[in-house]
C-alpha positions as CSV (number, residue, x, y, z in Angstrom):
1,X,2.0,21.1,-19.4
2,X,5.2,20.1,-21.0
3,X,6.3,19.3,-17.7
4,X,3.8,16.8,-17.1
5,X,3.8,15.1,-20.6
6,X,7.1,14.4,-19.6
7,X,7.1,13.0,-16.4
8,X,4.2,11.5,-17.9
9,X,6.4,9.4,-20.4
10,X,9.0,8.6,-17.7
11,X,6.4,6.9,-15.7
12,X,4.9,5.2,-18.6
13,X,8.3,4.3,-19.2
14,X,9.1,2.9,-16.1
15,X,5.3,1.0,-16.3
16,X,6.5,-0.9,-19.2
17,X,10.0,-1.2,-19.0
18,X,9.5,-2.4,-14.5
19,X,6.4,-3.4,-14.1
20,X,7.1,-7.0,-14.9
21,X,10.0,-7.2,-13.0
22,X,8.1,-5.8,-9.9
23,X,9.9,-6.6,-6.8
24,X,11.0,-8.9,-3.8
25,X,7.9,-10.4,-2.3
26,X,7.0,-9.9,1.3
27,X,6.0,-13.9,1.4
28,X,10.1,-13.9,0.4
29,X,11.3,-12.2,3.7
30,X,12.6,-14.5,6.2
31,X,13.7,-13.2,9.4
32,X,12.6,-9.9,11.0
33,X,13.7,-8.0,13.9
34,X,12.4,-6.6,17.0
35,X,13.0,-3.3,18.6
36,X,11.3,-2.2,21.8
37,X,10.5,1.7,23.2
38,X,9.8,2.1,27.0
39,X,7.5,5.7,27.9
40,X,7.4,6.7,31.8
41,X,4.4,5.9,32.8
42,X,1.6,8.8,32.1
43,X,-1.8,9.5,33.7
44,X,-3.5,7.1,36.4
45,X,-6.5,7.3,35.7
46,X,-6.1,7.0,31.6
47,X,-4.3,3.5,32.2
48,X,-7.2,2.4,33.9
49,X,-9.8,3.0,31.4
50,X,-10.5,-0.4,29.6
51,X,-11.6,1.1,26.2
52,X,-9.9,2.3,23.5
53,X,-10.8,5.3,20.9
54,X,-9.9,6.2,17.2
55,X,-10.3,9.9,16.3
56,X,-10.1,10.6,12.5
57,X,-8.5,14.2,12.6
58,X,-8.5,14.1,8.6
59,X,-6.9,12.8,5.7
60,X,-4.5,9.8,7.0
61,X,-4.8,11.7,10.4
62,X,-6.2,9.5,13.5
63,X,-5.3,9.6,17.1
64,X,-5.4,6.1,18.9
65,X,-5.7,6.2,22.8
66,X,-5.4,2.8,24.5
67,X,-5.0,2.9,28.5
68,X,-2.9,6.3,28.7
69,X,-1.1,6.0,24.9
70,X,-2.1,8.7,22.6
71,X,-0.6,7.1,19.0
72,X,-1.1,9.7,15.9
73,X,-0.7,8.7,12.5
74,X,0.6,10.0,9.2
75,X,0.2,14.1,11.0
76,X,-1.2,16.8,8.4
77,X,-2.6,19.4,9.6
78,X,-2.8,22.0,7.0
79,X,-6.1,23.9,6.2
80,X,-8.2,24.0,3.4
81,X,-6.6,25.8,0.4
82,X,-2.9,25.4,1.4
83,X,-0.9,23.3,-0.9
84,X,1.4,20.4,-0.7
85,X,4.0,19.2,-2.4
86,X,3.9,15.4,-3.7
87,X,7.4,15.5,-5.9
88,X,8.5,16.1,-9.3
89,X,6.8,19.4,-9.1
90,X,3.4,18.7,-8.4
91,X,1.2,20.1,-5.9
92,X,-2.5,19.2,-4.6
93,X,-5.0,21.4,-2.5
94,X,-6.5,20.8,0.5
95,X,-10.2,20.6,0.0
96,X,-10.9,20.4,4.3
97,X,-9.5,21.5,7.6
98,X,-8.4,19.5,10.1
99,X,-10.3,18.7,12.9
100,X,-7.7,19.7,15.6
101,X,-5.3,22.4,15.3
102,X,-1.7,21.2,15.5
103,X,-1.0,22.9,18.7
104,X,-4.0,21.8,20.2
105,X,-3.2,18.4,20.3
106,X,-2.5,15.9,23.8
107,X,1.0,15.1,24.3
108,X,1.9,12.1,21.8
109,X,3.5,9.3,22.5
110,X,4.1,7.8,19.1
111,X,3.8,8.9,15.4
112,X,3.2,6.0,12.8
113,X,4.4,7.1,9.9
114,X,3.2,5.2,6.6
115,X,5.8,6.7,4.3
116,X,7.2,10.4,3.5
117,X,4.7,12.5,1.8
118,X,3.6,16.2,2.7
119,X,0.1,14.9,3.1
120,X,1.4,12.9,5.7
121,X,3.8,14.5,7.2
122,X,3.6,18.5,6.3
123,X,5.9,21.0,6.7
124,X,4.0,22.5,9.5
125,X,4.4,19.2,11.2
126,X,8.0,18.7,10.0
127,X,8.6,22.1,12.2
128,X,6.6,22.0,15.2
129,X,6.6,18.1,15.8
130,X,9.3,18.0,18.8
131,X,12.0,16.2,17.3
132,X,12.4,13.7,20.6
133,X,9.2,12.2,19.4
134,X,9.4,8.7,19.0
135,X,8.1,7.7,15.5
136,X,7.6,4.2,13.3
137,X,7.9,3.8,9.8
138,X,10.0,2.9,6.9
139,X,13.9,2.4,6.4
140,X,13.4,5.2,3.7
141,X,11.1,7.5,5.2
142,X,13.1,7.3,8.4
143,X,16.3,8.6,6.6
144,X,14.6,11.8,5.4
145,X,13.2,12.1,9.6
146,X,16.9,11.6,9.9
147,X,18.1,14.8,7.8
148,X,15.1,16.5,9.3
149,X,16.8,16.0,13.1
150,X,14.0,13.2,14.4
151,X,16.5,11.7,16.7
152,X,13.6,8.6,17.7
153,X,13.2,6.4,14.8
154,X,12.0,3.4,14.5
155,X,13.0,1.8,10.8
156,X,11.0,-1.3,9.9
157,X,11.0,-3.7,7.3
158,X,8.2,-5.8,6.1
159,X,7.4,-7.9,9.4
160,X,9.5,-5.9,11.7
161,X,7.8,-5.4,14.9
162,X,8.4,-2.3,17.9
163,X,7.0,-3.5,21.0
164,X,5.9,-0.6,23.3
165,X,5.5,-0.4,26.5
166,X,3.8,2.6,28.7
167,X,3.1,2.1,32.2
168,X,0.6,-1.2,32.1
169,X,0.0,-0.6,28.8
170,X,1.5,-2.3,25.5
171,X,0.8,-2.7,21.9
172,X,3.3,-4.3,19.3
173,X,3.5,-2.8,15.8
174,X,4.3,-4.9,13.0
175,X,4.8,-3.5,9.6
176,X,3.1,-4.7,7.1
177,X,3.5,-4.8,3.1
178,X,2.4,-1.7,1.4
179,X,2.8,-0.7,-2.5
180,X,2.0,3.1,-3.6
181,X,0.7,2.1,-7.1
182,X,1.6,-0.4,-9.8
183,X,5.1,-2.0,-9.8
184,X,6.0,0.4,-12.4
185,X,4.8,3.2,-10.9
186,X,5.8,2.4,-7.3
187,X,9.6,3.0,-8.3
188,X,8.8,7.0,-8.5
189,X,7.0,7.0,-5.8
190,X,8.2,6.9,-1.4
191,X,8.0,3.3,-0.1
192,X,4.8,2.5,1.8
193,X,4.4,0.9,5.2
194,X,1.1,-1.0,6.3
195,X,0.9,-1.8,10.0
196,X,-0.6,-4.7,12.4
197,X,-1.2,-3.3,15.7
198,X,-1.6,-5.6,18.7
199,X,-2.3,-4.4,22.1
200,X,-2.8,-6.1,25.0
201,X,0.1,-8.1,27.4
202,X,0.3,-10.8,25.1
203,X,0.7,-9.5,21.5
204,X,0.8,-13.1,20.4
205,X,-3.0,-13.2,21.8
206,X,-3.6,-9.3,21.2
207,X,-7.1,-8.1,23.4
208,X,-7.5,-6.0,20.3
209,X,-5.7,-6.2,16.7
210,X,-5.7,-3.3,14.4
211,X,-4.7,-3.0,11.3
212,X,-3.7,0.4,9.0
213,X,-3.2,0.5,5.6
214,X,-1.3,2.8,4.4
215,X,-1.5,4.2,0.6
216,X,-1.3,0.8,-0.6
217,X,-3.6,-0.5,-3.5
218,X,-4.1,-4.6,-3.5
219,X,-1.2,-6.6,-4.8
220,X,-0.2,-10.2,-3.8
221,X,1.7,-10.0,-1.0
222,X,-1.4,-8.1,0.9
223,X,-3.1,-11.8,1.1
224,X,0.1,-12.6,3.4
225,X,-1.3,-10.5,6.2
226,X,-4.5,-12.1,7.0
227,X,-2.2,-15.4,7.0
228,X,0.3,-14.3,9.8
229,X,-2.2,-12.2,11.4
230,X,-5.9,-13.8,11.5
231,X,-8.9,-11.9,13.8
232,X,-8.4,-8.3,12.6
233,X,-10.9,-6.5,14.9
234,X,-10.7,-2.9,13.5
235,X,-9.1,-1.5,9.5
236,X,-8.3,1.9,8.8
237,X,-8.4,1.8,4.9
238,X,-6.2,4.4,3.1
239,X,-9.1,5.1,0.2
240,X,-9.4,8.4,-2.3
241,X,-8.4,7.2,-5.0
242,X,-5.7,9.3,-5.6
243,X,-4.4,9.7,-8.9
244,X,-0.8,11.5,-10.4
245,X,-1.0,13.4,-13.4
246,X,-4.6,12.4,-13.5
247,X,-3.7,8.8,-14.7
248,X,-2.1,6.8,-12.4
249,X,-3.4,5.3,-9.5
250,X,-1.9,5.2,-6.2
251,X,-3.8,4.8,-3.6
252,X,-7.4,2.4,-3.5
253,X,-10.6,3.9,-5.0
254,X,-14.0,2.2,-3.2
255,X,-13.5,-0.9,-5.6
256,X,-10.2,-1.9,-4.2
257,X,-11.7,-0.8,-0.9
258,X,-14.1,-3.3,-0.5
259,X,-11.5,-6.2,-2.1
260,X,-9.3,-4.9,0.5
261,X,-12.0,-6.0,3.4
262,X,-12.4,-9.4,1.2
263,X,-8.5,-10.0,2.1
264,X,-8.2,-8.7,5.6
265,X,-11.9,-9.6,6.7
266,X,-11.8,-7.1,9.5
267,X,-14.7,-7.4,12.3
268,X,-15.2,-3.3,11.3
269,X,-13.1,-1.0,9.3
270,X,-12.9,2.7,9.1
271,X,-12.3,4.4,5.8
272,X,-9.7,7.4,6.0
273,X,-7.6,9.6,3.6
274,X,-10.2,10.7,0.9
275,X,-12.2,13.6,0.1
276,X,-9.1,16.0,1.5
277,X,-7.1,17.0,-1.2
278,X,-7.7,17.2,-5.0
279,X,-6.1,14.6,-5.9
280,X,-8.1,12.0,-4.6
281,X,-10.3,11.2,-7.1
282,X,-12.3,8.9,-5.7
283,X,-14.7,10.2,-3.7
284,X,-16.3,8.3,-0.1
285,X,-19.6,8.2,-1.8
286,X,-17.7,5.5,-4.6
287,X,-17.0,3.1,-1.1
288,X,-20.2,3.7,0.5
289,X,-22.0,2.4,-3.3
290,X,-19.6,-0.6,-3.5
291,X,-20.1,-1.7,0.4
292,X,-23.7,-1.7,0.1
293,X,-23.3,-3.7,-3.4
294,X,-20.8,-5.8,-1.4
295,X,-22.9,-6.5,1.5
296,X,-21.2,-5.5,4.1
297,X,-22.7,-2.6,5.5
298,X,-22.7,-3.8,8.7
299,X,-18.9,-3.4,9.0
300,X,-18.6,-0.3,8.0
301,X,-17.9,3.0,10.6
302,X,-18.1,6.3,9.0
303,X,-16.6,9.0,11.0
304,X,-16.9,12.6,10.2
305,X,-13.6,15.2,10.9
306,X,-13.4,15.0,14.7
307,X,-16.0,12.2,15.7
308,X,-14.5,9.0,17.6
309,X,-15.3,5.0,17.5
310,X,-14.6,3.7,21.3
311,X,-13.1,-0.3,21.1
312,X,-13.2,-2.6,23.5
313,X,-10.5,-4.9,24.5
314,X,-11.0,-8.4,25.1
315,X,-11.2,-9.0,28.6
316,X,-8.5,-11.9,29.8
């Protein structure tokens, strides 16, 4: 306990003392850079199928397949009642199991990584995840992949894109602003990274755009990404809730959920990352109430462990 009084008072600390001088503004970044990945070209008869799939694994877990790419994100795949480590010397349960085992899983092209947390990236993964795996995320998070012997990283900045390419198929992943928490709190926190995906031959006219959010909560440089990227089709919405030391809140509860789909105005969105670990403290049942108050209902997916939503690409 006297352990977290006191990291309690350095983060109210920082709160007071940095939270008005909060940081540089994604609307202030000017230029961005482009990095491309080529993958040999995989299975025939995958390239050829015109729809995509989402499968929501748990927590921040989804695997994305899109014409013979299999894309995972944010990889966690411990069980329920194994522990985590968030920092500072705090830990949180998991509360579920994944749906897929770890060594279960089809070959994967790509990880996007939203930043470096053991809920998103365990230790189990940071073993068994073959280190020639290509993998997206931030400057930061990609200097602990670094130590850890990833030799593929991709380090983006706010707007940076990777455009991929496998076989006939490509998508073009932008990263887009994330914030784990108030200013103040942010500082103690790993840097966050949203992302805009945009497959199709044309990224500039995606057939499909995507968007993920990352542990973000809403700040003002989220209105920026509706701006530079209108016609979302599809959000996956980082929810739970979570809060450290019981106080602080760092990732969106089902209130900042649904004024995250008043920003992005996706055509449907997919809520992930909640009811895992114990931690999140808000629970689905707080986004489903505030939807329904919201009116918007009708743009809303649920998806148990395991089940998949199946997109379809415009057709050029």
């Amino acid at each position: 306990m006297s352990f977290c009084r006191l990291l309690g008072s350095t983060v109210l600390f920082l709160v007071l003392g940095c939270g008005l001088a909060g940081g540089v503004s994604a609307q202030e970044v000017q230029t961005a850079d482009t990095y491309t990945l080529k993958l040999p070209a995989g299975d025939a008869a995958a390239a050829g199928e015109q729809n995509g799939n989402v499968q929501f694994i748990g927590t921040a877990t989804v695997l994305i397949r899109y014409r013979g790419l299999t894309i995972m994100t944010d990889p966690n795949f411990l069980h329920k009642g194994e522990h985590v480590h968030l920092g500072y010397g705090l830990t949180s349960q998991r509360r579920t199991n994944p749906a897929i085992d770890f060594d279960k899983l089809p070959p994967i092209d790509l990880v996007i990584l939203s930043h470096m947390h053991d809920d998103h990236f365990d230790k189990l993964v940071q073993e068994k995840l073959p280190r020639n795996t290509p993998i997206v995320t931030n400057k930061e998070a990609s200097e602990a992949l670094k130590r850890l012997g990833f030799t593929q990283r991709f380090a983006l900045s706010v707007w940076d894109q990777l455009e991929v390419a496998k076989g006939e198929a490509r998508v073009r992943i932008t990263a887009a602003p994330g914030r784990h928490g108030a200013a103040g709190v942010a500082v103690l926190l790993p840097k966050v990274m949203g992302s805009v995906l945009d497959f199709g031959a044309n990224a500039d006219a995606p057939d499909y755009r995507m968007y993920i959010s990352g542990d973000t909560l809403v700040y003002d440089d989220i209105q920026a990404i509706p701006q530079r990227f209108p016609g979302i089709d599809l959000a996956l919405l980082h929810l739970g809730g979570t809060r450290i030391l019981g106080v602080f809140k760092v990732t969106m509860d089902g209130k900042d959920g649904v004024q995250m789909l008043q920003i992005v105005r996706p055509k449907k969105a997919i809520p992930i990352h909640y009811n895992d670990y114990d931690v999140f403290k808000s629970p689905l049942a707080d986004f489903a109430r505030e939807v329904k108050a919201a009116g918007l209902e009708e743009g809303i997916v649920y998806l148990q462990h395991g089940e998949s939503y199946t997109f379809t690409p415009r057709q050029r």
